[in-house]
N, C-alpha and C positions, 0 to 999 in steps of 0.2 A: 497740232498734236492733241488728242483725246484728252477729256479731262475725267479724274476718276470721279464719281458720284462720292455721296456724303457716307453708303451704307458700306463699302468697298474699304473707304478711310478708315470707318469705325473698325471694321473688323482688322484690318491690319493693323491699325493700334494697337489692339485685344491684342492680337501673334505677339506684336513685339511684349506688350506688358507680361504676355505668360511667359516668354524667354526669359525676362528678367526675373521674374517670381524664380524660376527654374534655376538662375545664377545665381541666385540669391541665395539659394537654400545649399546649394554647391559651396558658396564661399563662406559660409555658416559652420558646415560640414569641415573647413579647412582652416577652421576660427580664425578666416581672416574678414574680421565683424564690422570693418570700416567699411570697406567695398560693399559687402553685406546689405548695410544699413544702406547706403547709395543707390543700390540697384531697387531695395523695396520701398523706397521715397517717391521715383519716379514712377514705379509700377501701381503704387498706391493711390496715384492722381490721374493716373488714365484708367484705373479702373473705374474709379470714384466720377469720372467725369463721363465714363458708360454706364452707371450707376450697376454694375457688378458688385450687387453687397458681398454676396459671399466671397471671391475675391478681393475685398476691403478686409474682411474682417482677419482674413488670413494673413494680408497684410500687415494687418496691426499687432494680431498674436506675437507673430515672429520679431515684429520692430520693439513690441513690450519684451521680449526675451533677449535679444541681441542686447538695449541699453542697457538691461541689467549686467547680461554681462561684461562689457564694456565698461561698465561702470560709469557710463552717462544720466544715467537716472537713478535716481534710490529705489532701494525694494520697496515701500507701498507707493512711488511714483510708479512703478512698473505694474505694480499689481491693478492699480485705476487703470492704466492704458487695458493689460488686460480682460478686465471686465467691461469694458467698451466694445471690446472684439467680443466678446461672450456674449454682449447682447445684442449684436448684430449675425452670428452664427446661430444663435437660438432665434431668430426670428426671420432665419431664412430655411430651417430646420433641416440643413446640409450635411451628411455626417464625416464629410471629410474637414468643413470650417471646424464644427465642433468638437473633431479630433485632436488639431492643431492647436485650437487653443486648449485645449487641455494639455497635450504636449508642451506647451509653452509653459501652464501654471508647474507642471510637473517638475519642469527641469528649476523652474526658481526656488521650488518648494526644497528640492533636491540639494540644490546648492546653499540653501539656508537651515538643513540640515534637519530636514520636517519630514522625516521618511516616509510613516503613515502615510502622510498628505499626497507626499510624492507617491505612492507608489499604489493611492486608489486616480488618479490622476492619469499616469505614466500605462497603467495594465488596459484602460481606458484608451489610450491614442494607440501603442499598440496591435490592440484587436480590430482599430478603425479607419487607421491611414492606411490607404489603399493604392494610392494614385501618384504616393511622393514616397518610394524605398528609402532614398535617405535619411528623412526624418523618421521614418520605422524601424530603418537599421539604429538611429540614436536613442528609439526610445527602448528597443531591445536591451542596446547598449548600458544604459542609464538604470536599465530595471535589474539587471547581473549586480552592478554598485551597489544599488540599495540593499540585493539580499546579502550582498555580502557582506555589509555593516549589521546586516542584521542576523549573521551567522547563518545562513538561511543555503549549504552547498548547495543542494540540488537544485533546489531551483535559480539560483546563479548561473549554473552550468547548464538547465535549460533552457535561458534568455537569451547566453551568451551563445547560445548553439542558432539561436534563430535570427540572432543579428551575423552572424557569420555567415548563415542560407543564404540569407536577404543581400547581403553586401556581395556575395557570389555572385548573383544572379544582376548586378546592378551595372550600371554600362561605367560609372564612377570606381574603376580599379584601383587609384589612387589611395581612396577611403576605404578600399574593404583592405590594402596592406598595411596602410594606419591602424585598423581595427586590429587586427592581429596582434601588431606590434604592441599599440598600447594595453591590449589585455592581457598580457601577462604582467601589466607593470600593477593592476589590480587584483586579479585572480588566477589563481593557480590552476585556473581548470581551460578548459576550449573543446569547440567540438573535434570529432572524427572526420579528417577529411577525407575524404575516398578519393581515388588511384585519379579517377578519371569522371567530372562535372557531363549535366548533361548539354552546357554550352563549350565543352571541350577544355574548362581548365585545370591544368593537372596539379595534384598535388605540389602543392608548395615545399623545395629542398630544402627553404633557409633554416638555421640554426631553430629561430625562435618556434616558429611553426611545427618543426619535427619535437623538439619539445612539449608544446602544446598538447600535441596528439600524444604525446605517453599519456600527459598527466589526466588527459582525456580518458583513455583507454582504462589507467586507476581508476578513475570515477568513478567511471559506467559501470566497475565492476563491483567498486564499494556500495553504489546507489541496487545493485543488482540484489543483495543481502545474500551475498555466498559466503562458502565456509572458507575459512585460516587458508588449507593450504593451495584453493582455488586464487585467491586474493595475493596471497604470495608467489605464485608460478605468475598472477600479470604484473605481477610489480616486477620481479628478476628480467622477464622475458621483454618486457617496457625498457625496459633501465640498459637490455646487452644491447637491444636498438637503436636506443637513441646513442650512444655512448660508443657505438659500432666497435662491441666487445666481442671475444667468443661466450665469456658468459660471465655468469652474475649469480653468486650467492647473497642469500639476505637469512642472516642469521639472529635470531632472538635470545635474549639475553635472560637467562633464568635467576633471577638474582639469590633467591633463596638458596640454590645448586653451586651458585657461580658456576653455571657453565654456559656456554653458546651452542643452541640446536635450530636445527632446520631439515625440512624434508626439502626444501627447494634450495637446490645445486644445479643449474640448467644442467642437463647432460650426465644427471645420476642418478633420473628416474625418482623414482620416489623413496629411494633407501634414506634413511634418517642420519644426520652425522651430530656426532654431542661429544664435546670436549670441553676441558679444563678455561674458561675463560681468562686464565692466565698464560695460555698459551698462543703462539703466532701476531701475526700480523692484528687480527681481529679482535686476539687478547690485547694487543698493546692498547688499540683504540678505545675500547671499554675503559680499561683503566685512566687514559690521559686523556680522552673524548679529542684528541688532535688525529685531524684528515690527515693519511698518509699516499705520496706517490710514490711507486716504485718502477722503476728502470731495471733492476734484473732481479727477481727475489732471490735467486738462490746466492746468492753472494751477502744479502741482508742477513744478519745471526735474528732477527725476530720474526724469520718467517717459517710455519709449523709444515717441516718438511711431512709431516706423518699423514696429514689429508691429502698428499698429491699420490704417496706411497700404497693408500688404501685405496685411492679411485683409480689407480694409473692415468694421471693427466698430468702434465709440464705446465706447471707455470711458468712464463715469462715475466711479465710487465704484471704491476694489480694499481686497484685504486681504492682505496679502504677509506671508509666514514662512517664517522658516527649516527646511528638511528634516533632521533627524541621525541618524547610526547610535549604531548600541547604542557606539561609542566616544565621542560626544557631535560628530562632525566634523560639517561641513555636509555635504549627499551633493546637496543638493537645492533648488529654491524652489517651497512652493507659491503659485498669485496668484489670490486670488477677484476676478470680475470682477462688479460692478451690481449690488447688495443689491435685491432685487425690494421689500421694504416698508422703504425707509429707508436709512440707513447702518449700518455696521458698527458691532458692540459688543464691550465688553470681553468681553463673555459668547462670543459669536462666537469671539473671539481665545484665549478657554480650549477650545473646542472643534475648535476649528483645531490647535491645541497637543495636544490626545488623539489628533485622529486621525495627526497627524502624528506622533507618538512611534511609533504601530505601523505606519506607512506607511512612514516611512523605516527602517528595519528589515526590514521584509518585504520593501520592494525590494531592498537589498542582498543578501539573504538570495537572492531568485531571482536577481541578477546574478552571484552565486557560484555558484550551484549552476548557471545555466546554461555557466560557466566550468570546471564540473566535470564536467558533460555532455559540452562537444567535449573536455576531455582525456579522458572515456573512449571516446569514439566515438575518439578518435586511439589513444589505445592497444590499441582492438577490432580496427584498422585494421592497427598494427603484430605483433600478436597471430595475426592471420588471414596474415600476408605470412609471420612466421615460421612457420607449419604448412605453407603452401605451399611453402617453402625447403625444410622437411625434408623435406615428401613427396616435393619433383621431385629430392631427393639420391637416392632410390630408383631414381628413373625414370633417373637417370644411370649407375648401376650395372648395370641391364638393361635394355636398350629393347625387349627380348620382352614384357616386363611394365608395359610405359609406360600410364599411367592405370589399371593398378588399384587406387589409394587412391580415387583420385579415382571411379571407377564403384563398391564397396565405399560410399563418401559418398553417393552419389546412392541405392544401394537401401536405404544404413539410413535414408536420413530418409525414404524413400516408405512402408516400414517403421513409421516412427517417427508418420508421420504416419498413416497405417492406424489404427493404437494409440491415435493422443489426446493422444500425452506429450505437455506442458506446452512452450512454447519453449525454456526455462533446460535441459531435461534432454535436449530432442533436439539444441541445437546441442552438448552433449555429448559427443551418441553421433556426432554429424556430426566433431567432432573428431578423437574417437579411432580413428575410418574412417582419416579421413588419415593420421593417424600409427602402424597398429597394425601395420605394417612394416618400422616405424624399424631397428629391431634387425636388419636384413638387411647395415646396413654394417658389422656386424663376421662376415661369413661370406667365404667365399672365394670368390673369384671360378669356381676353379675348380667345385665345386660350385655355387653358385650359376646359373651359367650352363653347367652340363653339361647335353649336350644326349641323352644316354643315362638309362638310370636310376639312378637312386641306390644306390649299396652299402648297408648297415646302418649303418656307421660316418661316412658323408655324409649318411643321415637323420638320423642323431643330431644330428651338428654342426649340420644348416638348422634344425631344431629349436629351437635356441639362440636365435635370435632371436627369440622370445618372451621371453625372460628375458631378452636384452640391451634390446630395446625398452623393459621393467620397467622396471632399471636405468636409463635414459638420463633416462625420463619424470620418474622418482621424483624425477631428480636436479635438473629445470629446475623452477624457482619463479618464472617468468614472469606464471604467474595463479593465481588461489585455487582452481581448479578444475583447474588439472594435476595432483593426486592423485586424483581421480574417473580424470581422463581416463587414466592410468595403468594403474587398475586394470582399466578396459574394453577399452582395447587389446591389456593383456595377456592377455585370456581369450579372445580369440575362435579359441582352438583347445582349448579348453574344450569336451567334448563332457555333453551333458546326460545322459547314464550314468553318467557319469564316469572313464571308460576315455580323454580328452583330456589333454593337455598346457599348460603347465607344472606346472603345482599339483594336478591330477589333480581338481579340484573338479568337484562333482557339483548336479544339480535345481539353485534358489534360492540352491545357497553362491555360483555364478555371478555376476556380475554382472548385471545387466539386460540394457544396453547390450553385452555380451557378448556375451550368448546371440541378440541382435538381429545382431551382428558375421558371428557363428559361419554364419550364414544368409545373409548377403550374399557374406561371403569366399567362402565353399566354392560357389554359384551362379555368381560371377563365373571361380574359376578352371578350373570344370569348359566354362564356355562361350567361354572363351580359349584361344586360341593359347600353347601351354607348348613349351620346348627338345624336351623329350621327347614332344611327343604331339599333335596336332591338335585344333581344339576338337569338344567331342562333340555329338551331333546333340538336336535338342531334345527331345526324345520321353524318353531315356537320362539327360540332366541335370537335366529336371524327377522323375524317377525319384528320384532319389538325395535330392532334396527331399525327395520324399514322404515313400521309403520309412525317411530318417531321422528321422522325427517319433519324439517324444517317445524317441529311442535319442542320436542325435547331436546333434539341437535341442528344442527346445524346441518342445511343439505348438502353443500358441497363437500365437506367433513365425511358427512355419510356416503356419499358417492365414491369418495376417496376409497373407504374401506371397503365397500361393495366391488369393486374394482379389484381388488387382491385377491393372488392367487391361491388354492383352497389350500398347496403344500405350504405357503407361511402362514399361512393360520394355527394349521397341525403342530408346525414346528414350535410355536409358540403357547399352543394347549398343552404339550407333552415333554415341556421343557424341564419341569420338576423330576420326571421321569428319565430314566438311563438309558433311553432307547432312540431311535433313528427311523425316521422313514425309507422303507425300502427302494429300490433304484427303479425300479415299473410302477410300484404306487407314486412316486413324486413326479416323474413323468405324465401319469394320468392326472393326476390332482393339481399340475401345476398347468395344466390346459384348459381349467375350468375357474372363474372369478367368484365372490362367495355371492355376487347377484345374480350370474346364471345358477348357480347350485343352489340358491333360495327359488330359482324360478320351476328348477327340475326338481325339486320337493314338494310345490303346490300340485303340481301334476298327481292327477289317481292312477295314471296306467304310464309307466315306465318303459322303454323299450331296453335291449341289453346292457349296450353300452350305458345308457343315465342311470339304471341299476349297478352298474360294475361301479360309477364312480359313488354313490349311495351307501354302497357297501364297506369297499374300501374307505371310506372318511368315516362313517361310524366302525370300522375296525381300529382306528387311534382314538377315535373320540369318546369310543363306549369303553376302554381299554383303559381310558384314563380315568372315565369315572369309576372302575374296578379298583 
């Protein structure tokens, strides 16, 4: 009989040890940690005698995790084995060994009750076990725990959704109806199974699993940020589901009214019902906060025949509970109406009671936050009223210069929106348009409104108001964003050389929204009416655009504008004005960007068409300076 060679042996050693590694982690999985620890004993000395470090090291990860749990070793006995494996993982630079033992530090950190630790540890193995589902599926598993000690829903129910993917897809069924089962004994959430896997397995019928999915289906809707009665229609419609009801009222408790209302009655549409909270089945609840079942209502004297009278519905059978917040108050009733196979059961009535712990929670939770909504839209409201105060203080000081924040506003957001910026950043720069003149109510009048030119020593002084603007901005703490808007209002005489004023800042040290400023102010005042000077003809003010690129602005800024079309420009030269651009002139004008109509102005011989649009744009533009 043939004998095997040496290299033949080794390898089929390896087979067997990786089986074992493989059973290992299976019987880990089924925390049966004796077996466990037996299979990677042997596996650890045929690897070790192949000199397979990284198969060592993973070895030892898992044997430092198991004694702890087992309780064969103590926690810093466990944590040296650990770091034995850590320095042989790190010095094979393998990232599945390095996975594992970080999954290992993870889970001891877990169990000793060091979340942080655990859960920069835990996000880490994770994103990097690749080649062993089950310990991926546990570190999924174990990452749901953590957020959930640390109040942390959504991302609980994001973990737990991908230790449930991973355990689908795993050839260990066993473990993935374990998972299931023990997740609701932690968290109130789980994913959405769908009908049909793409390895054929179908949704799961059992109790707990259909469960799951309601509370799932709440989630996704609370984590969605939808309104009250979107949130209410999934909860009702979650609840006749699982509870295989015809339907499902959830009614809100108005304490101040003492009455009970809801727009969600499955099967009533969205008409509103509000009644006496001392009335019916639903009143009884409120008041005794006691789960009621019922077997026939109409035979019970506490059940409110007058909402079957107004919907024309029969009830038969119901199942009434109480709704509470996270303070344990009543907030709510839900009432299930006609058990489709039977009457209601205690089982029922515990499932009623899950969903309803994160139902009434969640609804408070959106009735606050939508309460936190209009007070910030009221103080967006009062926010915008006091910019406009300040900006028309301006307009009251000079009415040569009335609405220049206000057109300034209008070209940085055409500007801004050219660009792309984000909302959050362009009502920013919309801000600091309005206000980046503030600082003009500490100059004098006499200068201010002189109507010669300025001395040396009166430019100096109008100067100043850039730095008083600073100062004024710095000092109001109205919003979390009046220190941006500060710094952008004060720069927009900031020249991109850096040869501008205040701060003499140069390129990038600018601000953004500045350098956006610097391009609408100096546009707006060259084609207004000044004490000193008449506005300049357009040919000459798109000049000064130009030829300051990349000297006094910024070129990309400047390309931006040159870019725009000639009817918002109009629209915003002639906004002071009660009038509208005609419906053929904004069509012509809106065909043309103001850097080809800077280019059809250089030109000495015009053909019709570059004359008609010439024409037409100083017909608003000479109009206006009338």
């Amino acid at each position: 009989m043939p004998q095997k060679n040496k290299s033949n042996i080794l390898d089929e050693t390896l087979e067997n040890a990786d089986g074992l590694l493989k059973e290992a982690v299976n019987l880990y999985s089924c925390e049966d940690y004796k077996k466990a620890g037996d299979k990677l004993s042997i596996a650890h000395k045929i690897f070790l005698a192949n000199k397979d470090i990284t198969k060592v090291s993973i070895c030892l990860s898992l044997t430092g995790l198991i004694r702890y749990i087992d309780k064969q070793e103590s926690y810093y006995k466990s944590l040296l084995l650990l770091e034995d494996s850590k320095f042989l993982a790190e010095s094979t630079a393998q990232k599945l060994a390095l996975a594992i033992n970080k999954f290992a530090f993870g889970q001891v950190y877990f169990l000793e009750n060091k979340y942080n630790e655990a859960l920069y540890y835990l996000t880490f193995a994770s994103d990097n076990i690749e080649e062993n589902s089950v310990l991926k599926i546990k570190a999924y598993e174990i990452l749901a725990k953590i957020y959930t000690h640390m109040k942390n829903t959504k991302m609980a129910y994001e973990c737990l959704e991908k230790a449930v993917h991973f355990a689908i897809n795993c050839d260990n069924q066993d473990y993935y109806h374990r998972l299931i089962e023990n997740s609701s004994k932690f968290i109130n959430l789980n994913v959405e199974m769908e009908k049909d896997y793409k390895i054929g397995i179908k949704q799961n019928s059992d109790s707990n699993t259909t469960l799951l999915l309601a509370l799932s289906n709440i989630a996704r809707t609370v984590n969605a940020d939808v309104n009250l009665d979107k949130l209410l229609i999934t909860i009702a419609e979650q609840t006749r589901l699982v509870l295989n009801a015809d339907r499902c009222s959830v009614f809100l408790y108005d304490k101040e009214k003492n009455e009970l209302w809801s727009k969600v009655a499955l099967g009533m549409d969205s008409e509103e019902i509000r009644f006496s909270a001392d009335k019916g089945f639903a009143g009884y609840v409120v008041k005794t906060g006691e789960t009621i079942k019922i077997k026939d209502a109409y035979k019970d004297s506490r059940f409110n025949k007058e909402i079957d009278k107004h919907t024309g519905y029969k009830t038969y059978n119901m199942l009434c509970m109480p709704m509470r917040n996270i303070k344990y108050e009543i907030t709510g009733v839900f009432q299930v109406l006609n058990k489709k196979d039977g009457d209601f059961t205690d089982s029922d009535e515990d499932i009623l009671l899950a969903i309803g712990t994160n139902a009434g929670i969640a609804i408070e939770n959106n009735l606050l936050f939508a309460a936190q909504q209009k007070m910030l839209e009221e103080q967006q409201k009062l926010f915008a009223g006091f910019i406009d105060t300040l900006a028309a203080s301006i307009d009251a000081r000079d009415k040569i210069t009335l609405g220049h924040s206000n057109r300034v506003r209008l070209y940085s957001e055409l500007i801004s929106g050219k660009l792309g910026l984000n909302k959050e950043t362009a009502e920013i720069i919309s801000k600091a348009a309005m206000l980046h003149d503030i600082g003009k109510i500490g100059i004098r009048d006499a200068v201010l409104q002189k109507k010669g030119s300025l001395t040396k020593e009166e430019y100096e002084h109008i100067k100043e108001h850039v730095k008083i603007t600073y100062d004024i901005l710095c000092k109001t703490n109205m919003n979390s964003s009046f220190s941006e808007i500060a710094e952008i209002a004060a720069s927009h005489h900031e020249k991109y050389d850096g040869t501008g004023y205040f701060r003499g800042l140069k390129g990038e040290e600018i601000p953004f929204g500045g350098r956006i400023l610097a391009v609408s102010d100096v546009f707006d005042a060259v084609t207004s009416v000044r004490h000193y000077r008449d506005r300049m003809p357009i040919d000459e003010a798109l000049s000064i655009i130009i030829n300051g690129r990349n000297k006094h602005f910024d070129g990309k800024i400047t390309d931006a504008f040159l870019s725009l079309p000639c009817d918002v420009i109009i629209d915003v030269l002639i906004s002071e004005a009660k009038t509208n651009i005609k419906g053929t002139d904004r069509k012509l004008l809106a065909s043309v960007t103001m850097q080809e109509f800077a280019t059809i102005l250089s030109k000495k011989i015009h053909d019709k068409k570059e004359q008609n649009i010439i024409d037409v744009f100083n017909s608003y533009y000479i109009s206006k300076n009338d």
